[in-house]
C-alpha positions in Angstrom: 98.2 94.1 128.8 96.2 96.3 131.0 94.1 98.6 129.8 91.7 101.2 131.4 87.7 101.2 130.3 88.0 104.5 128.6 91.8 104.0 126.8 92.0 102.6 123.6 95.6 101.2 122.4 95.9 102.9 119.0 99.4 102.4 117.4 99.1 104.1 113.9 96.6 106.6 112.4 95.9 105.6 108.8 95.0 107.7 105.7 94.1 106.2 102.3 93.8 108.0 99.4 91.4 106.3 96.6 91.3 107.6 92.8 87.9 109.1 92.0 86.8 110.1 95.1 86.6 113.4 96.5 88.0 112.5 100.1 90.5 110.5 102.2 89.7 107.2 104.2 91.2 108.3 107.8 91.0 106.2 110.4 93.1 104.4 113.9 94.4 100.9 113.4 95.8 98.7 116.3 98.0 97.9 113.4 101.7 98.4 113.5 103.5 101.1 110.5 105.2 97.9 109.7 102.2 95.9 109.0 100.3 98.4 107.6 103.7 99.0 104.7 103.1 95.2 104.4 99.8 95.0 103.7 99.8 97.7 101.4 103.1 96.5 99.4 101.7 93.1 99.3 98.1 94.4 98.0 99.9 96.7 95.2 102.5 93.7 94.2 99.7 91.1 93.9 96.6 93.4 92.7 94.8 91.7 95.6 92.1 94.0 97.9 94.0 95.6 100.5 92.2 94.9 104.1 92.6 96.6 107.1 91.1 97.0 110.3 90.4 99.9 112.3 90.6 100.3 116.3 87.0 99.6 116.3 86.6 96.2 114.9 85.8 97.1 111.5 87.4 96.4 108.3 88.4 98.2 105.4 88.4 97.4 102.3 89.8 99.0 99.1 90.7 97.6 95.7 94.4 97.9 94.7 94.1 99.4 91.7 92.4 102.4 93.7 94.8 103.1 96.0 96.4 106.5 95.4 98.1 106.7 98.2 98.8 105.3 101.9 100.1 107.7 104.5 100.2 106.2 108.5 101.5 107.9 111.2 101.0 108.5 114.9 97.7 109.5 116.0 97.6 113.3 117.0 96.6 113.9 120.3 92.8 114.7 121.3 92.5 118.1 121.9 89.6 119.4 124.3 88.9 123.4 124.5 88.0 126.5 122.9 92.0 127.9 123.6 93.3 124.5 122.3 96.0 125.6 119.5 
C-alpha cells in the first residue's frame, strides 16, 4: 500500500469514556470498527485490560471495569480556516 509522506491511513476515530474522570480518551486507530467492537466485547466479557493502539504507535490502556463507554466512528475531516463551518 502506497502511501504519501504527509498521509496517514486512519480507519476509525476512537472515543473512550472511563468512570471517574472528567474527560474522554479520543484518539485515531489504524484499527478496523470491527476490531475495535472485538477488543472491547472481549475485554468487558473476560474483565481483562482493554488495549488499543493509536495511529501513532502508542498504546492505550484502560481497565475493564472503567470503561463507560466506547464510541468509534470515522474520523472527521481536518478543517483549515477562519470561514471553515
Amino acid at each position: 500500500m502506497n502511501v504519501k509522506k504527509n498521509e496517514v491511513a486512519v480507519k476509525s476515530e476512537v472515543r473512550i469514556a472511563v468512570t471517574r474522570v472528567a474527560s474522554d480518551l479520543v484518539f485515531e486507530s489504524a484499527m478496523t470498527p470491527a476490531e475495535i467492537k472485538s477488543a472491547v466485547t472481549q475485554a468487558l466479557t473476560s474483565g481483562a485490560p482493554l488495549t488499543l493502539s493509536d495511529t501513532k504507535g502508542h498504546e492505550i490502556i484502560v481497565p475493564a471495569d472503567k470503561i463507560g463507554f466506547v464510541e468509534v466512528g470515522d474520523p472527521s475531516p481536518r478543517r483549515v480556516g477562519f470561514g471553515a463551518a
